[in-house]
C-alpha positions as a Markdown table, in Angstrom:
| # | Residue | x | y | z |
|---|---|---|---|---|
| 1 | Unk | 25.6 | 16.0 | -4.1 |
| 2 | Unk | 26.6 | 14.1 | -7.3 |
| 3 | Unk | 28.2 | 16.7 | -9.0 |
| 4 | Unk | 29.9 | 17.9 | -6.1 |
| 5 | Unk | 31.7 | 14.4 | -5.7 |
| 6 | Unk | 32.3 | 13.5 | -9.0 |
| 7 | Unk | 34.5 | 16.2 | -9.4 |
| 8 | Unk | 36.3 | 15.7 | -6.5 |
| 9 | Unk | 39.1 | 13.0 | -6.0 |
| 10 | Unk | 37.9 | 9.8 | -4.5 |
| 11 | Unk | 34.0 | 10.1 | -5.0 |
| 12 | Unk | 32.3 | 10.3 | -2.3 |
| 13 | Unk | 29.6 | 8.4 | 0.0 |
| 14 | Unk | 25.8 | 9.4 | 0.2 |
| 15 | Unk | 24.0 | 7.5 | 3.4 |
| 16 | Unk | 20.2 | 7.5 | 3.2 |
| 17 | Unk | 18.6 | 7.2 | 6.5 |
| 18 | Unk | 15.1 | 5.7 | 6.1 |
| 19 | Unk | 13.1 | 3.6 | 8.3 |
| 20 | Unk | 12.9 | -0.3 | 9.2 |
| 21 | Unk | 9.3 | 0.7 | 8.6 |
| 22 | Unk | 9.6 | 1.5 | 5.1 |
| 23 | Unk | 8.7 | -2.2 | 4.0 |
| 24 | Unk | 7.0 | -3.3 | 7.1 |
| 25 | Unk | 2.9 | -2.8 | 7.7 |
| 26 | Unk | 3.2 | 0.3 | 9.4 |
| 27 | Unk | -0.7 | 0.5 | 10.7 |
| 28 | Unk | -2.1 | 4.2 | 9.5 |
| 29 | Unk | 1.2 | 5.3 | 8.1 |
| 30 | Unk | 0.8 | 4.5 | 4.4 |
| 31 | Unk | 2.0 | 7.7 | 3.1 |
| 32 | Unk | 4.8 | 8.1 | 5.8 |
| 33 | Unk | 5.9 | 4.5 | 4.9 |
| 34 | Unk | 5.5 | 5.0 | 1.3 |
| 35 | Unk | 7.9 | 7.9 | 1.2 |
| 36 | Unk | 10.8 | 5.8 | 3.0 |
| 37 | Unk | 10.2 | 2.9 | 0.7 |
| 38 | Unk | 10.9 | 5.6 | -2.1 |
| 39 | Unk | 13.8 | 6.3 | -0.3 |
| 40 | Unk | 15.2 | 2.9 | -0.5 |
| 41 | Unk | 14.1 | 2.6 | -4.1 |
| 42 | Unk | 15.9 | 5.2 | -5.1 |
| 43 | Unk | 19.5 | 3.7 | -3.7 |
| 44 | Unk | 18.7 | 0.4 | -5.5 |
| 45 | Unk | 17.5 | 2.7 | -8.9 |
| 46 | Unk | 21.1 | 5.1 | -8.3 |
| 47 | Unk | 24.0 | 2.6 | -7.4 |
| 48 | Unk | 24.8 | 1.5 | -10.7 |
| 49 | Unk | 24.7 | 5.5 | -11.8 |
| 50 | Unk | 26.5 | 6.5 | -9.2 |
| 51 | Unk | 29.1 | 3.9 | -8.7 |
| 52 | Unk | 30.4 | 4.7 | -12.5 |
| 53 | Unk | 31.2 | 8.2 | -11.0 |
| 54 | Unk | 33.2 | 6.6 | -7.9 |
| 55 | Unk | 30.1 | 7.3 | -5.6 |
| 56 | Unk | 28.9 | 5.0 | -3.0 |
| 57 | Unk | 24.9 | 5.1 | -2.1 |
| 58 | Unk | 24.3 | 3.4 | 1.2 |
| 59 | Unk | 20.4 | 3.1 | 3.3 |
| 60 | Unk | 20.5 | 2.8 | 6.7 |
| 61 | Unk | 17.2 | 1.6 | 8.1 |
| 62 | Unk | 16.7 | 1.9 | 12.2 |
| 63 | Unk | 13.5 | 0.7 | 14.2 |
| 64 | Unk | 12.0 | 3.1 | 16.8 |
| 65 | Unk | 14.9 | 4.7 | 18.7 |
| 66 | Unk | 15.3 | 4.4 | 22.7 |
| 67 | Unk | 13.7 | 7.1 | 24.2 |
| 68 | Unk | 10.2 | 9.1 | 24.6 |
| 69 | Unk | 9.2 | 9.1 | 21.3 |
| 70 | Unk | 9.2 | 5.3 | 21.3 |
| 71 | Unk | 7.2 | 5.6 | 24.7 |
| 72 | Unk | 4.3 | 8.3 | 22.7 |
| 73 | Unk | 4.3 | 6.1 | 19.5 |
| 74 | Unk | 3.0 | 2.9 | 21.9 |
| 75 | Unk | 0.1 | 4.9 | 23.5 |
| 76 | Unk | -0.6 | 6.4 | 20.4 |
| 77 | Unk | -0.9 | 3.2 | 18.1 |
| 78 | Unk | -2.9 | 1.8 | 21.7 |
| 79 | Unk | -5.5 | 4.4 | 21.2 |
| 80 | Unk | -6.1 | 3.8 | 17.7 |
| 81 | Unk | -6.4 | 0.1 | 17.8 |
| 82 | Unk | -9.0 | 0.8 | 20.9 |
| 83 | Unk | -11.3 | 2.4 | 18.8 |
| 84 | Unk | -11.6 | -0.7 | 17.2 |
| 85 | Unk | -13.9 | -1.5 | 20.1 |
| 86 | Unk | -16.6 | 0.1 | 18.1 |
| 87 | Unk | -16.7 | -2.6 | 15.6 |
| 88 | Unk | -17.8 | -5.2 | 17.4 |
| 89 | Unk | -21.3 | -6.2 | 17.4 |
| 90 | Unk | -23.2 | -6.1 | 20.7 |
| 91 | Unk | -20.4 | -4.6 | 22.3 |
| 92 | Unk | -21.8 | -1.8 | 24.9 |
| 93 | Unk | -20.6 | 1.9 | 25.4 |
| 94 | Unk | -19.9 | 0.9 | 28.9 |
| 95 | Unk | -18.0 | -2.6 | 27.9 |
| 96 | Unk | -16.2 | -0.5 | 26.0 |
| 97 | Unk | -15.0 | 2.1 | 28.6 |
| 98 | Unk | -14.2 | -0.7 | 31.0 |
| 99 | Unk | -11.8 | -3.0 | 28.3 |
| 100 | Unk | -10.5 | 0.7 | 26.5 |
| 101 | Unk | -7.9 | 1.1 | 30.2 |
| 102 | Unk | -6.4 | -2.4 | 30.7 |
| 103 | Unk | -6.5 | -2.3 | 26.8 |
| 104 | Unk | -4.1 | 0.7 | 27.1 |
| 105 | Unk | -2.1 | -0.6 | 30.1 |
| 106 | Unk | -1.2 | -3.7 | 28.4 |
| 107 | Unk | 0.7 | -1.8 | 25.4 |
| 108 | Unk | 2.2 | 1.1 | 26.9 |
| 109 | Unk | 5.8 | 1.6 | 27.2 |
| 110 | Unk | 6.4 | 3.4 | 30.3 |
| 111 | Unk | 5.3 | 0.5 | 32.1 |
| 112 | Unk | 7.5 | -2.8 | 33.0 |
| 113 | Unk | 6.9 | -5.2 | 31.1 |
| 114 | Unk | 5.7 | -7.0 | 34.2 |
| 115 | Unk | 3.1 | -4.3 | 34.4 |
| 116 | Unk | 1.7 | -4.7 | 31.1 |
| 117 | Unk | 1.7 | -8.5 | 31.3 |
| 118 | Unk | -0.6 | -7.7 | 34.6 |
| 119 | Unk | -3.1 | -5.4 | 32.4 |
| 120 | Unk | -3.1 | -8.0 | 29.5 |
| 121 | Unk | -4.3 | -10.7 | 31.9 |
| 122 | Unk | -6.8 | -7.9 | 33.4 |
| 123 | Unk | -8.2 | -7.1 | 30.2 |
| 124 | Unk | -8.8 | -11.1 | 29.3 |
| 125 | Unk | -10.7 | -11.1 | 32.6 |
| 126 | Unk | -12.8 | -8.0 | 31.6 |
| 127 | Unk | -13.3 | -9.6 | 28.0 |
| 128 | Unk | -14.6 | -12.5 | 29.5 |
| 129 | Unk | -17.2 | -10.7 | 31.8 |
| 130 | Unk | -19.1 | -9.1 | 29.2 |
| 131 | Unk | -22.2 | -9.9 | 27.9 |
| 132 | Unk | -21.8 | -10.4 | 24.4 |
| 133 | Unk | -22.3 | -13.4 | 22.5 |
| 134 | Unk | -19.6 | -16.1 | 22.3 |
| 135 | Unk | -18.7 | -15.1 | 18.6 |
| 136 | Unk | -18.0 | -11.5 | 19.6 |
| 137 | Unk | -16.3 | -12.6 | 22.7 |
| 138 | Unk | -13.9 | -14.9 | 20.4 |
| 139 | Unk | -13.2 | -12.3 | 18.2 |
| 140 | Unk | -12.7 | -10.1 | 20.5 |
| 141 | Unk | -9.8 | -12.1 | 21.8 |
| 142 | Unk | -8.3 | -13.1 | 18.3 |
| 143 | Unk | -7.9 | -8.9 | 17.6 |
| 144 | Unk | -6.4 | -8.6 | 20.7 |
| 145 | Unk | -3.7 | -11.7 | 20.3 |
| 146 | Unk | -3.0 | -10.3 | 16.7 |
| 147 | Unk | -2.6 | -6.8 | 17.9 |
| 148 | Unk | -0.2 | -8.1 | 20.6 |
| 149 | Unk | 2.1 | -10.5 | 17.8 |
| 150 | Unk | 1.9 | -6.8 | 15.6 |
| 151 | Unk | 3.3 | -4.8 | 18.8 |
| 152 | Unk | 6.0 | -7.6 | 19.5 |
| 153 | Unk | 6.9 | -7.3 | 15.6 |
| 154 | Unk | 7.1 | -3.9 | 15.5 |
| 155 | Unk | 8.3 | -2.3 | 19.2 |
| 156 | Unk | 11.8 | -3.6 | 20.1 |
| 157 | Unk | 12.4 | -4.9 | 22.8 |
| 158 | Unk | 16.0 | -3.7 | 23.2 |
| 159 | Unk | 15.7 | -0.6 | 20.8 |
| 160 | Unk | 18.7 | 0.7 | 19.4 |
| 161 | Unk | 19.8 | 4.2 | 20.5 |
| 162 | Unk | 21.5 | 7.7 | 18.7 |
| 163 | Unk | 24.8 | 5.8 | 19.2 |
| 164 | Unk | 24.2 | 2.8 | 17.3 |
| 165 | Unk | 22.5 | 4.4 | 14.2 |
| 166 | Unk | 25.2 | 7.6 | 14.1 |
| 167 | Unk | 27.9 | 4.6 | 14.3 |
| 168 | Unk | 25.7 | 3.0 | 11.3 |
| 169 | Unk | 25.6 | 5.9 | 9.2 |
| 170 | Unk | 29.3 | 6.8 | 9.8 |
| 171 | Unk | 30.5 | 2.6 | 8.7 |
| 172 | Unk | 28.6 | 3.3 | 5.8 |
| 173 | Unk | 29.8 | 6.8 | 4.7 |
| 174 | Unk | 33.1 | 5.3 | 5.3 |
| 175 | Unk | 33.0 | 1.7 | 3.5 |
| 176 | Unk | 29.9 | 1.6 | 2.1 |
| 177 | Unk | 31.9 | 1.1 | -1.6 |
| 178 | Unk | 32.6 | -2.4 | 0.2 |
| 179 | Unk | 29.0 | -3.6 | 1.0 |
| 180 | Unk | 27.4 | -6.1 | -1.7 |
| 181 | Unk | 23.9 | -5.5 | 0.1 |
| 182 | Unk | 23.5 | -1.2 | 0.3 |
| 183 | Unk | 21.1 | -2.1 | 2.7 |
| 184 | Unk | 21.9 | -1.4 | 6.7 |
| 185 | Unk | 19.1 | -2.7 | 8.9 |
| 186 | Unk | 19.4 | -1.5 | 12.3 |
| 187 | Unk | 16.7 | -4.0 | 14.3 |
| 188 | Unk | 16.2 | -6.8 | 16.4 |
| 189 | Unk | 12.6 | -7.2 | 15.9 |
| 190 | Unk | 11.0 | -10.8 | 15.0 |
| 191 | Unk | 9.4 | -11.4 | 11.7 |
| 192 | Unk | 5.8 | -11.4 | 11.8 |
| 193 | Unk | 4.2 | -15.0 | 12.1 |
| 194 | Unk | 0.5 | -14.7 | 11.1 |
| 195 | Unk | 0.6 | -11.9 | 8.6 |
| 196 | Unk | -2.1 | -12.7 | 6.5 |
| 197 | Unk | -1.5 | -15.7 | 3.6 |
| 198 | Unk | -2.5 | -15.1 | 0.7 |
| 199 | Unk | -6.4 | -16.2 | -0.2 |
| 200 | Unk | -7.2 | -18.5 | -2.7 |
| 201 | Unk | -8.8 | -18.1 | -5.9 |
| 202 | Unk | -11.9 | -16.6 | -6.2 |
| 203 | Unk | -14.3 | -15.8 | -9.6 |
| 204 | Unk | -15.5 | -12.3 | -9.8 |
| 205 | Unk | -15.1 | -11.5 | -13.8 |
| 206 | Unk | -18.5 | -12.9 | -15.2 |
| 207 | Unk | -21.5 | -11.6 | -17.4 |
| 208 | Unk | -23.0 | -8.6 | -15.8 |
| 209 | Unk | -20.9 | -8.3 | -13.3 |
| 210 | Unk | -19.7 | -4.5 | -12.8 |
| 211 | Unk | -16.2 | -3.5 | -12.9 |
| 212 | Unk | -14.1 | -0.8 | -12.4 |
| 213 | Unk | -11.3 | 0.6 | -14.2 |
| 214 | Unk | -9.3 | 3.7 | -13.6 |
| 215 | Unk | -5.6 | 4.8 | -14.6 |
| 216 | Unk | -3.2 | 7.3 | -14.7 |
| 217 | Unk | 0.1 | 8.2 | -16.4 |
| 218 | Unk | 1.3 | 6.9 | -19.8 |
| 219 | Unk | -0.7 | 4.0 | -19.4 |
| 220 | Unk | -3.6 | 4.8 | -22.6 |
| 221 | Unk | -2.4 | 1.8 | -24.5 |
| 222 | Unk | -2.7 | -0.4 | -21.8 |
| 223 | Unk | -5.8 | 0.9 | -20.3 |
| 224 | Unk | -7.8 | 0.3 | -23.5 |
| 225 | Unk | -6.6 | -3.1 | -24.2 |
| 226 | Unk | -7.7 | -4.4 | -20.4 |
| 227 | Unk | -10.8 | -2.2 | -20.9 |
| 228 | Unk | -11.8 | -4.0 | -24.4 |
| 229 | Unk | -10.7 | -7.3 | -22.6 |
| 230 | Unk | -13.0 | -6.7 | -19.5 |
| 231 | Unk | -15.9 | -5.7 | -21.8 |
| 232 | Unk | -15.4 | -8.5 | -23.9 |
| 233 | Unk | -15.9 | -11.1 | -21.1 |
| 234 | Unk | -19.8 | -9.3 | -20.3 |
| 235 | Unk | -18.4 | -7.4 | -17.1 |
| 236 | Unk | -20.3 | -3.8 | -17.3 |
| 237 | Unk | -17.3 | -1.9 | -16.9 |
| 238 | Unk | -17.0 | 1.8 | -15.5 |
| 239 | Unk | -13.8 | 3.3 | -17.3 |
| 240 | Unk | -12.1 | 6.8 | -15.7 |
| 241 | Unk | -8.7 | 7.9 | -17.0 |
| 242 | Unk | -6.4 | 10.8 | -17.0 |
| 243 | Unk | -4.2 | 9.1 | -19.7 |
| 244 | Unk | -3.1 | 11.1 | -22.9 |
| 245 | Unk | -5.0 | 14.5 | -21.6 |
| 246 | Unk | -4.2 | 17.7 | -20.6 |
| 247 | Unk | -3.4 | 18.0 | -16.8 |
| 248 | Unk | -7.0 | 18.1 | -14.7 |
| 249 | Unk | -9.2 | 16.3 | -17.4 |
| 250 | Unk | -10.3 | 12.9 | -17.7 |
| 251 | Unk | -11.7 | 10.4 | -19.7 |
| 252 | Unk | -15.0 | 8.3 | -18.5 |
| 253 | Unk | -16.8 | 5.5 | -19.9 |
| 254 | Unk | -19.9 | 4.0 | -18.0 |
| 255 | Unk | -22.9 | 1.5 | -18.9 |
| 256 | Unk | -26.0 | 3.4 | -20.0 |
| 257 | Unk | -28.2 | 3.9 | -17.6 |
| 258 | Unk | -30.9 | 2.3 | -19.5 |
| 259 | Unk | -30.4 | 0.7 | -22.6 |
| 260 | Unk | -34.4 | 0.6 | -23.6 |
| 261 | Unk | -34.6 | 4.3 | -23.2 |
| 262 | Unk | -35.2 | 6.1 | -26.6 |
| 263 | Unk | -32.0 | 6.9 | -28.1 |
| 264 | Unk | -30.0 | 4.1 | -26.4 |
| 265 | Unk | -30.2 | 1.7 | -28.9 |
| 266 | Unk | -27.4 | 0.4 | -29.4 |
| 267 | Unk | -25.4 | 2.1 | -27.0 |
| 268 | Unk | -23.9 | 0.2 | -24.4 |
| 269 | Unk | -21.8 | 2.8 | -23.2 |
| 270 | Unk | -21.5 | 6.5 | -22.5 |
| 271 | Unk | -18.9 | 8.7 | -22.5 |
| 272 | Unk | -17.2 | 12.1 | -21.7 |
| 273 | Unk | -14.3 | 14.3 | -20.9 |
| 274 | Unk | -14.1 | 16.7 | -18.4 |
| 275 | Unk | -12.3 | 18.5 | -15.5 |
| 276 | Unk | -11.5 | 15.7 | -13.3 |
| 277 | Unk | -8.5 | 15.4 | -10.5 |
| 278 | Unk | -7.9 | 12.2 | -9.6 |
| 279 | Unk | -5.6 | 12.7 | -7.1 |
| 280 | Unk | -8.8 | 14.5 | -4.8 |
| 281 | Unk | -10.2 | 11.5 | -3.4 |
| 282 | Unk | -13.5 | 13.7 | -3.1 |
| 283 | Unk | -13.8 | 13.9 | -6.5 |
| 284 | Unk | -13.3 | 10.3 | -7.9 |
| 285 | Unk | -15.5 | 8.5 | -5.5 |
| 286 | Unk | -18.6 | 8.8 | -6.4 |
| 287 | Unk | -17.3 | 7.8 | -10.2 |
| 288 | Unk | -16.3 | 4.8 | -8.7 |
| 289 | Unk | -18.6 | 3.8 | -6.2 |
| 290 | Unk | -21.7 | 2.9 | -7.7 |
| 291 | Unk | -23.3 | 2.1 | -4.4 |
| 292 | Unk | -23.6 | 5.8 | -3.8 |
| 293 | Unk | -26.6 | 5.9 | -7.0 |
| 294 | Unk | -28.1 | 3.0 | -5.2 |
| 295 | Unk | -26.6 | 0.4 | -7.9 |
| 296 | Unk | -24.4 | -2.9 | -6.5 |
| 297 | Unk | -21.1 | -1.8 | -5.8 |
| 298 | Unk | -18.2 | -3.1 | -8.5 |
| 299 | Unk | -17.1 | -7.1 | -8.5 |
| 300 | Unk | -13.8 | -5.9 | -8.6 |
| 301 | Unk | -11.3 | -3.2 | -10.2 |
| 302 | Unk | -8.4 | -2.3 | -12.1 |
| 303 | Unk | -6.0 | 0.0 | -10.8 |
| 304 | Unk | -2.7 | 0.7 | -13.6 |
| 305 | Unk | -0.5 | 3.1 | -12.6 |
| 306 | Unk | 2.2 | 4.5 | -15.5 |
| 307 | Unk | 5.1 | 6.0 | -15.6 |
| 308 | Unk | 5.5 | 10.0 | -16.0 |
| 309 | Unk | 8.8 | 10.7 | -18.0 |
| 310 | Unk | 9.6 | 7.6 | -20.8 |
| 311 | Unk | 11.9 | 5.6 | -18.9 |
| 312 | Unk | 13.9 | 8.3 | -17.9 |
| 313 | Unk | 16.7 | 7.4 | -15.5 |
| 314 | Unk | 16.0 | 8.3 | -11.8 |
| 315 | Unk | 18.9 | 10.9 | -11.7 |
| 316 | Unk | 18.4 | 12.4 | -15.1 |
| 317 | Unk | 14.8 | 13.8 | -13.8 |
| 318 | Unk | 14.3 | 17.5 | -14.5 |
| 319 | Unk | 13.0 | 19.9 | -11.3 |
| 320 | Unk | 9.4 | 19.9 | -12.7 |
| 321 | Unk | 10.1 | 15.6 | -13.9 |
| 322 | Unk | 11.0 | 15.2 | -10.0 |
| 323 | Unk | 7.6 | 17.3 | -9.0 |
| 324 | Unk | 5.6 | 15.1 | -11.5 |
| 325 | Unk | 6.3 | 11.7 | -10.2 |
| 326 | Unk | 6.0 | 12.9 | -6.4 |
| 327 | Unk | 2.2 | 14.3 | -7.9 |
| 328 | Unk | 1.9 | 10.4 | -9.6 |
| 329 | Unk | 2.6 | 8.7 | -6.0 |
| 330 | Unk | 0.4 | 10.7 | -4.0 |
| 331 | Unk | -2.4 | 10.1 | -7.5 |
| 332 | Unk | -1.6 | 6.6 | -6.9 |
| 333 | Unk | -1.8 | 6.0 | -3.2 |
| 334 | Unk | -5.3 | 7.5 | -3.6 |
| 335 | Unk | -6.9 | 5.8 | -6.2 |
| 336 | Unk | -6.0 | 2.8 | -4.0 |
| 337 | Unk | -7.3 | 3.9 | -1.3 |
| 338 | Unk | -10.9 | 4.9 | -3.0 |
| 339 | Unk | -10.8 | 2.1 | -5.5 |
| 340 | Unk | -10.5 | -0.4 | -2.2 |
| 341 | Unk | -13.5 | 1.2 | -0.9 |
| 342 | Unk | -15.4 | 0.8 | -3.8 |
| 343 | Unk | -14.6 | -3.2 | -4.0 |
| 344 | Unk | -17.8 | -5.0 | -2.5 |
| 345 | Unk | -17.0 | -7.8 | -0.2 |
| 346 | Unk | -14.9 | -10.5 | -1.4 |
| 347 | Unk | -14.0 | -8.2 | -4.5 |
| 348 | Unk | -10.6 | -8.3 | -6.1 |
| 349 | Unk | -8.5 | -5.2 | -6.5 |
| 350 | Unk | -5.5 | -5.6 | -9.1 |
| 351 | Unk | -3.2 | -3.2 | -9.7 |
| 352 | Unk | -0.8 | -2.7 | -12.7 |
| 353 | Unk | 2.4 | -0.6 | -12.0 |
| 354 | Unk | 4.5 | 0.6 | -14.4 |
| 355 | Unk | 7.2 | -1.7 | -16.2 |
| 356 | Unk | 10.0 | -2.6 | -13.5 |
| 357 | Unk | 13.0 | -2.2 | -16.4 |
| 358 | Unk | 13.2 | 1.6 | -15.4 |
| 359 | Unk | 14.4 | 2.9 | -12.6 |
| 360 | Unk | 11.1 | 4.7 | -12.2 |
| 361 | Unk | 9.2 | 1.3 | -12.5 |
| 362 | Unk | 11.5 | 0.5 | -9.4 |
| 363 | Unk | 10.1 | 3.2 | -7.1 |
| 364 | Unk | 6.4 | 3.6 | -8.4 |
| 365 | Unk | 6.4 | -0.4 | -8.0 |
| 366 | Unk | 8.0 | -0.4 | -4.4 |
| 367 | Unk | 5.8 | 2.4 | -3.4 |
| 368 | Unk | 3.0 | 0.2 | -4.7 |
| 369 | Unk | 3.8 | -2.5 | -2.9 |
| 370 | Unk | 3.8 | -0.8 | 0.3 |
| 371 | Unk | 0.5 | 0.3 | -0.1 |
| 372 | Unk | -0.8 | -3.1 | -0.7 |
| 373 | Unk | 1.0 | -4.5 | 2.2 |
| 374 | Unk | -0.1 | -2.3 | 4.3 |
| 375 | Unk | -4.0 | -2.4 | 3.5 |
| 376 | Unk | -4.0 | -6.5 | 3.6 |
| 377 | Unk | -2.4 | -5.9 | 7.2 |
| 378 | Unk | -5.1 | -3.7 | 7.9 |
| 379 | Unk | -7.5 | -5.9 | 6.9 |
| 380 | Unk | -5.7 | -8.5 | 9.2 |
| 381 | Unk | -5.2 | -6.4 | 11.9 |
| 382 | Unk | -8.0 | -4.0 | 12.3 |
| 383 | Unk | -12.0 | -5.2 | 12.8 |
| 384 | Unk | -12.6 | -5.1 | 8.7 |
| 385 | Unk | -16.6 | -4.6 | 7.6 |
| 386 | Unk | -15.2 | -6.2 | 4.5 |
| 387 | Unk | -12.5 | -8.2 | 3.0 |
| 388 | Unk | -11.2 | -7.5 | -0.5 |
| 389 | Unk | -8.4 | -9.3 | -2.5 |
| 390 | Unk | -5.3 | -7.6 | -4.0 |
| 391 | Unk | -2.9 | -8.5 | -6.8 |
| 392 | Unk | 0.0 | -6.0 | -8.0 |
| 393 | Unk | 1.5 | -6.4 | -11.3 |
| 394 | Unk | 4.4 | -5.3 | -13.1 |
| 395 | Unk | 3.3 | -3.5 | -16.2 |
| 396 | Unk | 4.1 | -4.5 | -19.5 |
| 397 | Unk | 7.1 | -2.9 | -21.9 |
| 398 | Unk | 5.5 | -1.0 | -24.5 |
| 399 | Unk | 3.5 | -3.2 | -27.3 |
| 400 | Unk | 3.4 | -5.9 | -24.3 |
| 401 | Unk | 0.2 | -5.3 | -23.6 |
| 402 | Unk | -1.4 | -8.9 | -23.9 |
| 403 | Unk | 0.7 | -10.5 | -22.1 |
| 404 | Unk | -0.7 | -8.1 | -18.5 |
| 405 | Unk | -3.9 | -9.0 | -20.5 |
| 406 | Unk | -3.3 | -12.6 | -19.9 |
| 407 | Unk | -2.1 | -12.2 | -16.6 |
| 408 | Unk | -5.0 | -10.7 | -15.2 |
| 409 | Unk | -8.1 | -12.5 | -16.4 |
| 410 | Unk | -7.3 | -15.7 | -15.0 |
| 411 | Unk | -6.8 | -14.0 | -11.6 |
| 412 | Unk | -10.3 | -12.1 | -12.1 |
| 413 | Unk | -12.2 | -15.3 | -13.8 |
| 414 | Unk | -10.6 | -17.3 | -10.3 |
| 415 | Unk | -8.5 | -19.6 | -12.1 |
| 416 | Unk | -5.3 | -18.4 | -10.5 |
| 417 | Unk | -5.1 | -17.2 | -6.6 |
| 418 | Unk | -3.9 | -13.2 | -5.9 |
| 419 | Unk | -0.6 | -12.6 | -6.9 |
| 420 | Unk | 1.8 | -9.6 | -5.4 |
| 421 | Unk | 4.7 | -9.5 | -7.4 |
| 422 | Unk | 7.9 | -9.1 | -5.1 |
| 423 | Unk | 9.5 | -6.2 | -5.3 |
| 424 | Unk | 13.1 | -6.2 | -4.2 |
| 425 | Unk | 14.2 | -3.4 | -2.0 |
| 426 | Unk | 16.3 | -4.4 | 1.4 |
| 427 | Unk | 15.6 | -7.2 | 3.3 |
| 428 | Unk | 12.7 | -9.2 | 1.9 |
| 429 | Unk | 9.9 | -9.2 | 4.5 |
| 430 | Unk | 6.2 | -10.4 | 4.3 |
């Protein structure tokens, strides 16, 4: 499309059409929502490129749409909150079945609103008949009150329909040149009012603790220097990396298993390269979850995420450049997800994007952010066996490296609370 309207007199407009829910906590969506953040990120990353060349770059972002779908996304979020019931201790099948149909009542859209107000008030009736002790029965009705404020922040009321979003997209393909903000939101939905705060601080870097850290991308001279830092405060650190080798190999360092045994003098650490994808969450779990050899589960971990092409400019990426990153988001998103799981309860999770002075930086960190969002409102939303803290960082410009250093340790060693560094794409929500 660019170099079809640069060379035509007057530029042109391009009108992406992403989501509301592209930097909102879209329960169980975290790839869908991380590819419409991407979206976003890349108008904010082009504008300036394109602009030059007399091209306007506009984002339109509606909420659910009027109309059946909006009805089948209700029941179907409805059914996967209700297996929730599951979770809760004491609990029986048969509770269960009997709070699982005013559960569904009270959240499904082809009902009145009247009509789901009636199965709300049946289901706290049913909650309260159960025989289950108070503490279950309490937080029973917490879920429930926090599903309902994530339903009123997330369904609209008065949806907006075809009409309003083709009339959005056609104001912006017309004047979008005129906007300051590229960003069109097309919702009347509340902000969220209890989405979660963020913890305080909380020590989990200490002698003998073990840590976790992994990377990926053109992050080596970072990687080692948090890695030597880690190591240096006693943590027993297990290190897996794909940086600076060949595609499918990687790097791991891990505590000896025994450091009496004959031979291990001495040697504190052992380590290895092989074929290794860490973008097959099959494969990196059990190098990251020490629980599964029957030792404690890591304190907390590092997650750094590099960039892929040296700070190339978004629209200067080559075919197999473009494939890369898309390969880098989808490495990233699950060694999240698997590093998270690893985490014991109360852990810390921090993770290092790549610098935010590239355009790049400005995607991989938005998509980052999304995921993080997402899994704290999971945690706040969902019955959670566990609880883990997460930071996200901006990552250093090259020979930088200390100061991430010095950003992190203090947020590990519980001097400093989490941190999520904002990341500004559209409307800045929670």
């Amino acid at each position: 499309a660019r170099g079809i309207m640069r060379g035509q007199d007057g530029g042109g407009s391009i009108v992406n059409v992403s989501t509301h829910y592209a930097d909102h906590p879209y329960l169980f969506r975290t790839i869908y929502t991380v590819s419409k953040i991407l979206l976003k990120a890349l108008t904010k990353a082009a504008r300036g490129t394109l602009a030059a060349d007399g091209i306007s770059i506009s984002d339109v972002a509606p909420t659910l749409i009027a109309g059946p779908r909006m009805e089948w996304v209700m029941r179907n979020y409805a059914t996967k909150f209700s297996a929730g019931f599951d979770d809760f201790q004491g609990l029986s099948p048969a509770g269960s079945k009997a709070l699982t149909v005013p559960f569904l009542r009270s959240f499904d859209g082809a009902l009145s609103a009247e009509e789901r107000a009636a199965a709300s008030d049946t289901f706290l009736d049913a909650v309260r008949a159960q025989k289950v002790p108070k503490g279950t029965r309490e937080r029973i009705e917490a879920w429930y009150g926090g599903i309902g404020e994530w339903f009123r922040s997330t369904v609209p009321a008065s949806p907006p329909g075809n009409e309003e979003v083709a009339e959005a997209v056609l104001f912006a393909a017309k004047d979008g040149r005129f906007l300051e903000n590229p960003f069109l939101a097309i919702t009347t939905l509340p902000p969220f009012s209890t989405f979660p705060p963020s913890p305080g601080a909380r020590k989990v870097l200490s002698d003998g603790e073990p840590g976790t850290i992994v990377s990926t991308g053109e992050a080596g001279a970072l990687h080692r220097r948090l890695h030597e830092a880690l190591c240096g405060k006693g943590a027993r650190m297990t290190s897996l990396s794909d940086a600076e080798l060949p595609d499918g190999q990687a790097r791991i360092h891990r505590p000896a298993a025994d450091r009496t045994a004959k031979g291990a003098r001495g040697r504190s650490q052992e380590t290895q390269q092989r074929s290794l994808d860490l973008s097959d969450p099959r494969v990196v779990e059990p190098w990251l979850d020490n629980s599964l050899v029957g030792a404690p589960p890591p304190a907390f971990a590092v997650l750094v995420v590099g960039a892929t092409t040296g700070g190339k400019g978004v629209l200067d990426f080559t075919s197999e450049e473009r494939l890369r990153f898309q390969s880098q988001v989808r490495k990233a998103v699950a060694l999240f997800a698997e590093s998270a799981r690893a985490v014991r309860d109360g852990g810390h999770l921090v993770v290092v994007g790549p610098p935010e002075t590239t355009g790049e930086g400005e995607m991989m960190l938005a998509a980052l952010r999304q995921t993080v969002r997402t899994f704290l409102a999971e945690q706040h939303f969902l019955p959670a066996a566990k609880t883990v803290r997460v930071s996200l960082l901006a990552g250093p410009v090259p020979g930088a490296e200390r100061e991430t250093e010095r950003e992190m340790i203090p947020i590990l060693e519980g001097e400093l609370p989490p941190r999520v560094d904002p990341v500004s794409v559209g409307y800045v929500r929670p």
